[in-house]
N, C-alpha and C positions, 0 to 999 in steps of 0.2 A: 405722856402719862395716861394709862389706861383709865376706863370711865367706870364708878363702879355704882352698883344698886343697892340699895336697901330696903328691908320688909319690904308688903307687896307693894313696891313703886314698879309701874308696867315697863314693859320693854319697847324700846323704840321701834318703830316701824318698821316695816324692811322696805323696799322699792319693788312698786309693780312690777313684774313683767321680768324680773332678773333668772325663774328659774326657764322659761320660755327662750332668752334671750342662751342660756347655759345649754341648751338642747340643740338650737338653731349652730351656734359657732360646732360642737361638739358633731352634727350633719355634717355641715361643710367640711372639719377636716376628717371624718372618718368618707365620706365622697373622695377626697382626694388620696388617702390612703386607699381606697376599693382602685381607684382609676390607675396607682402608682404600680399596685400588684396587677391588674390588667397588663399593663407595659412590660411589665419581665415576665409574663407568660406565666405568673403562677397556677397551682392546681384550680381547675374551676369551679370544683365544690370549695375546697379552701376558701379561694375567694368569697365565694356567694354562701357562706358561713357566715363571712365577717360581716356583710350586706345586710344578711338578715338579723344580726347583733345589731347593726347600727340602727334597723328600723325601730324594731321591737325599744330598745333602750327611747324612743320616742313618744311610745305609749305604755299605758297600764294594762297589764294583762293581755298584751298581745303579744302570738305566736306565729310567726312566720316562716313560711316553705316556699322551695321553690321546686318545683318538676320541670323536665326534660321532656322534650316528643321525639322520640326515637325516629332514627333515618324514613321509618316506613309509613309515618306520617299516621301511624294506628295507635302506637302505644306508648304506655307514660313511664317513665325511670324517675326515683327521686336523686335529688343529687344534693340539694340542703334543708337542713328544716334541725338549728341545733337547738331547740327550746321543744321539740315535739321529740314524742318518746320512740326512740328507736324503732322498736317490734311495728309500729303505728307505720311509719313508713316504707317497712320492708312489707307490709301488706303493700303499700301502694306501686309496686314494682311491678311493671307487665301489665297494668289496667289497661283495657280499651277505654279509647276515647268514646263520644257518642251525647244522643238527646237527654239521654238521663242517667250521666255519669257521675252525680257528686258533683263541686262545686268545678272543681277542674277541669275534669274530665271535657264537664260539660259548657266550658268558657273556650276552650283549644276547639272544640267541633264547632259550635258555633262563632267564632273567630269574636267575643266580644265580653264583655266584663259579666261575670252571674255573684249575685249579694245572693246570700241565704241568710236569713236573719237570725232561724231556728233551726236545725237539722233535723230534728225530731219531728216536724211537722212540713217540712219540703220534701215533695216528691223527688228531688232528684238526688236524693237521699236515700231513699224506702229500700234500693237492693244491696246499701251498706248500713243499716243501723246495727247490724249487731256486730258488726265489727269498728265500731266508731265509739257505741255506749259505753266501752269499758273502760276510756281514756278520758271521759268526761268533757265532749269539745262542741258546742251547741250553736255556734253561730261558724260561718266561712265567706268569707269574700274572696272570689279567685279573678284572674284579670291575667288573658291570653298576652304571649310577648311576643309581638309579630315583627317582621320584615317589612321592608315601603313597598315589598310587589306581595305583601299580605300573606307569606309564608310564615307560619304559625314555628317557633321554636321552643315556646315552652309557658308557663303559667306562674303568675305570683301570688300565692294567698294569704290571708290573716286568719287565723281562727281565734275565739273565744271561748271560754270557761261558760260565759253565760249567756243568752241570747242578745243580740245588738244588733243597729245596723250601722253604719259608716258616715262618719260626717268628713266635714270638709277638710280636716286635718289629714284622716287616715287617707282619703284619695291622694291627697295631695302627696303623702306622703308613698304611697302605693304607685303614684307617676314616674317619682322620683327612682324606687325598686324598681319597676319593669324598664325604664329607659337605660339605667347603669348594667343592668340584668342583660340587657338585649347588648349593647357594644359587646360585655364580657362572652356571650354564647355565640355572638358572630367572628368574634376574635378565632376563640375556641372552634368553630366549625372551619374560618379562614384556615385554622393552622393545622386542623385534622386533612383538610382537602390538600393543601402545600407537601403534608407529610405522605399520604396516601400517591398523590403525582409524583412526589419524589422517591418513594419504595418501587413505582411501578419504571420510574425512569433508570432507576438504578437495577432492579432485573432487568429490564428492556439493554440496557448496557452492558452487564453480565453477559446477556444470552448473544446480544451482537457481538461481543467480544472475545465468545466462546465460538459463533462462530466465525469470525476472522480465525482465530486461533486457528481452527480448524482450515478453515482456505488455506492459512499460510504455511500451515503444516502439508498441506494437500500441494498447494505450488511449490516449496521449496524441494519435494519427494518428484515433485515433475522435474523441478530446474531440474537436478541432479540427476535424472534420467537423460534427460534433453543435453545436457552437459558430456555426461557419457556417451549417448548417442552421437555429439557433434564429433569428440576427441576422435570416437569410432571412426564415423567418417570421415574425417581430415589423413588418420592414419590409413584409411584404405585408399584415399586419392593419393596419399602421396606414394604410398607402394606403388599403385596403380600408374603415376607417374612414372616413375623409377622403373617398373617393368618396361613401358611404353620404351625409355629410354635406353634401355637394357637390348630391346629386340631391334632399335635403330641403329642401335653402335653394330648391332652384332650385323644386322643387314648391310650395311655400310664394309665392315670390315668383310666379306664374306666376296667382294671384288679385288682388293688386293690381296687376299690368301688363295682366290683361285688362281691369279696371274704370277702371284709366286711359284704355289706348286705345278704349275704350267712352263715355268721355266725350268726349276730345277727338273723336271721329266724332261724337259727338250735336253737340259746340260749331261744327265744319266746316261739318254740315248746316245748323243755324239762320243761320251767318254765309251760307251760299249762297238760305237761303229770302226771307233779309232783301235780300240783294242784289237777287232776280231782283226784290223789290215794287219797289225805289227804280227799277231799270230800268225799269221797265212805269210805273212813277208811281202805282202803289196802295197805295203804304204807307199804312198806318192808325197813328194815336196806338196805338192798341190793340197791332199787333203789336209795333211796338217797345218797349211795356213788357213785353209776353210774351218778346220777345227777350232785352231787359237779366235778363229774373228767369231764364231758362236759361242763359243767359253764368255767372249767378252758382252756381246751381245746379251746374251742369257745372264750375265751375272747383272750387267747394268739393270736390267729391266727385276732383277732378283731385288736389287738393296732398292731399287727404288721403291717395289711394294713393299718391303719391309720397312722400311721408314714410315711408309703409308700410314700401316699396321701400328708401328712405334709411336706416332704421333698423334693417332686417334687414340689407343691406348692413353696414353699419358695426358691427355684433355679427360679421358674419361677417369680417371683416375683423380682427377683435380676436381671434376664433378662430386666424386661419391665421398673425399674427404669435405668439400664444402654442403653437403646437405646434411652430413651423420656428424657431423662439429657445430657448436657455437664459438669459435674461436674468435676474436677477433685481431685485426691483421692489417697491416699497410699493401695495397695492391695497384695496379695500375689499372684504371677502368678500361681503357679500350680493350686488354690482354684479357679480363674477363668477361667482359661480352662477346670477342671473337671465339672464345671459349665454349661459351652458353650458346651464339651461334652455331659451331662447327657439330655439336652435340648434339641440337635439334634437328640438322641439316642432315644428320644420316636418318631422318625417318624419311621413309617411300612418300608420304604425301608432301614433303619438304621439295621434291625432286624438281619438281616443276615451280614453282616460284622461288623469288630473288630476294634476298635478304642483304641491304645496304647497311652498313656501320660505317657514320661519319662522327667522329669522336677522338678527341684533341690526346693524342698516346703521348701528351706530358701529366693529364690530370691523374694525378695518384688520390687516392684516398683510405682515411686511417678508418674503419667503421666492419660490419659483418660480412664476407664476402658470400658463404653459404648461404643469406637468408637474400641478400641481391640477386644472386644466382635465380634461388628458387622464382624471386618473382620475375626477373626474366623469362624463365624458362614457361611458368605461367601465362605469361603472355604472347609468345609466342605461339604457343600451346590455343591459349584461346582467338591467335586469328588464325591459325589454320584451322580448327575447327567451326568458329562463327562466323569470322569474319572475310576472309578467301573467299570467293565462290568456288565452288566444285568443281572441275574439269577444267579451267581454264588458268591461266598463269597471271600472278599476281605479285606484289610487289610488299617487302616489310621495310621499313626507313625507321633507323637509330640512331639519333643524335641528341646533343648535350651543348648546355648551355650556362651562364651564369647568370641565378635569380639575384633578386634585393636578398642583401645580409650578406653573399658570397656562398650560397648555398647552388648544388648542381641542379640543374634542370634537365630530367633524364624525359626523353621524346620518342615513342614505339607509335609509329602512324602505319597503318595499313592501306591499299589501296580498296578494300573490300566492298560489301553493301550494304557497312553501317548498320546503327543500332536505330531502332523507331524511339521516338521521344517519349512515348509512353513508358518503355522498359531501361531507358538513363537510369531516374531515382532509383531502381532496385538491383542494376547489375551488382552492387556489393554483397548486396544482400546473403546471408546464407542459406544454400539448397532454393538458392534462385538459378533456374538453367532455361531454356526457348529448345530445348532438346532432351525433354524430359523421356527416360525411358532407351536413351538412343546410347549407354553406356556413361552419360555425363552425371557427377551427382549436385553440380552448381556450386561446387565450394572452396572451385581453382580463383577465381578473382574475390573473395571474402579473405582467404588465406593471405591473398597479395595484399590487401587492403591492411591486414591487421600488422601481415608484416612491415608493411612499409611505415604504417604510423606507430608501430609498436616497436618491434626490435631497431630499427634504421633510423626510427626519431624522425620522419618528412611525412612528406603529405603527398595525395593521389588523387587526380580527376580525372574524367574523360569528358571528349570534345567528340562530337557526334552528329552526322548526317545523311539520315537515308537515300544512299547510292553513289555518298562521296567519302566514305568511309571514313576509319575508326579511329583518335588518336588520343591515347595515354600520358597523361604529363605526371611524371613523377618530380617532386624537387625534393631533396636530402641534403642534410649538412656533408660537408667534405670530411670534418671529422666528428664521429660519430658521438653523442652524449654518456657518459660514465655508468653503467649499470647502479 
């Protein structure tokens, strides 16, 4: 039941200290609303609006601002002040600091708190009074907001309607602003400095990644040249082969087409000697059995070089379907290494060294024969010209073996004088040669290489000793992997 009054009967008391006590809690949570908007980054005058609401709501008739000291450590920016009159503050934009800047100004130079009791009668007033009398503001307390290594970021002030000076409340209350003031302006500088590192990292990343861009524009225009370049050369080694080959078969056949037509002219002859006797009528029993035994003669020695001729033909003919095909095919391996033998054997430098082929003529294999051929013939190829010595007669050995798995183990050893252990790791190499300039372009054992682990599906090493010469281990499956 409510209490009620009558005539003048007075009113009960109220309790000390309840609108003090109304002020104090109303601190605490607009502090923690100021600290709550710090955390999610609000705007920092926003903020330091509401800051200086919460002060001001602490006393009577006070008006509080806050300024900013600009990066250059000269000049002043307002950033809050919502109880002072706009125009008032856009004056205060771009002030130098200094000895007798106004209450501000002159708190941020001196790094320490300036009380002005009266503005009208403070000098550090005198070169703003007329821009101050018209807003009616006669007292200022300002109090620099510094860093712990004493970098000044900005100023908290109170002004007055009428002169005062500051008791213990308003300090207190003024510790309170410039401490909450200063986390929120070091926050605010943390996150300008994080944004500003981050804008610079991300054109720094832009600009490296325009140029990579560019590199990789620039090397893939090389691959492609390089790539071009390589197919180039590859296809003029292997013409370059193939001619090689061309003028071996033809030097080689170029002994049994003389010995042919060296016959058939001897068989022409005897048929024209035999004729002129029967004309004249002095044939003798006698020549005509001299005749029949040169007929015979002449012919044997005829079909034997024709056969010759047939047989190198028909090897080289089994050559140039197996280099201009990818066919692949069941073959007997020793049938095409005597093959690849017989074919290199007609070059002039072949003449003088000996080419052994020990190799088991039941191993058949299902796989490329063409791309076998070629690294045969490659290898060959490169121990008469590196590995042979020059002038003197030397030895090739060809034999096969079975590795782990059931896979061939194909063996080209030379008698030669060997590779230096330095130039091993790079014989595969491409447009690697030790006879640079001398007609080689370095890209006969790259090709074998690629062949052998590429189209043949095996693998390739060499075993090497300077002056004990050179030896090739190729191993390959018997039947070749499925394209």
């Amino acid at each position: 039941m409510n209490a009620t009054r009558y005539g003048n009967e007075p009113a009960p008391p109220t309790q000390p200290g309840n609108g003090a006590m109304r002020k104090a809690e109303a601190l605490r949570q607009g502090q923690a609303q100021v600290l709550e908007m710090i955390t999610r980054d609000e705007p920092l005058c926003v903020t330091m609006a509401l800051l200086m609401r919460l002060i001001e709501a602490q006393g009577d008739g006070m008006l509080c601002s806050l300024m900013l000291l600009e990066d250059d450590q000269q000049h002043v920016r307002s950033c809050a002040g919502p109880s002072l009159p706009p125009s008032y503050l856009a004056l205060l934009d771009g002030l130098a600091i200094g000895p007798c800047a106004g209450s501000c100004g002159t708190a941020m130079y001196r790094r320490q708190p300036v009380v002005v009791a009266d503005i009208m009668s403070s000098p550090l007033w005198a070169p703003y009074l007329d821009l101050v009398k018209p807003y009616g503001l006669r007292a200022c307390w300002s109090t620099p907001i510094m860093l712990k290594d004493e970098q000044v970021l900005g100023s908290f002030a109170m002004y007055y309607r009428e002169p005062r000076s500051p008791g213990p409340a308003e300090l207190a209350l003024t510790a309170v602003a410039t401490h909450i003031a200063g986390i929120a302006i070091k926050r605010e500088k943390n996150e300008s400095e994080l944004r500003r590192h981050r804008e610079q990292l991300e054109a720094l990343v832009q600009q490296r990644t325009g140029q990579l861009e560019a590199s990789n524009a620039e090397l893939t225009t090389a691959l492609v040249q390089l790539q071009h370049t390589q197919r180039e050369l590859v296809r003029t080694e292997k013409l370059a082969s193939l001619g090689s080959l061309v003028a071996g078969v033809a030097h080689e056949l170029n002994t049994p087409l003389g010995n042919a037509m060296l016959s058939a002219g001897s068989l022409v002859a005897h048929a024209q000697r035999i004729e002129a006797a029967v004309v004249q009528g002095v044939l003798k029993r006698s020549d005509l059995r001299q005749f029949l035994a040169d007929i015979a003669q002449g012919g044997t020695l005829l079909t034997h070089n024709l056969a010759r001729i047939n047989t190198l033909i028909q090897h080289f003919k089994q050559l140039a379907v197996d280099q201009t095909t990818d066919l692949r095919s069941q073959f007997a391996l020793h049938a095409l290494v005597v093959r690849a033998v017989d074919a290199m054997s007609a070059r002039a430098d072949m003449a003088k060294h000996q080419v052994e082929v020990d190799i088991d003529p039941a191993i058949v294999m299902d796989s490329y024969p063409d791309a076998l051929t070629e690294v045969l013939c490659n290898l060959l190829d490169n121990a008469l010209m590196h590995g042979l010595p020059a002038g003197q007669a030397g030895t090739v050995r060809i034999t096969t073996g079975i590795a782990d798995g059931g896979n061939i183990r194909l063996a080209l050893e030379d008698s030669g004088h060997g590779i230096a252990d330095e130039l091993l790791p790079r014989i595969f190499d491409p447009f690697f040669t030790t006879r640079l300039g001398q007609g080689t372009s370095g890209l006969g054992l790259y090709v074998t290489h690629n062949l052998v682990t590429g189209v043949l599906g095996g693998h390739i090493n060499v075993e090497s000793q300077v002056g004990h010469g050179t030896r090739f281990l190729i191993e390959l499956p018997q039947t070749a992997s499925r394209p």
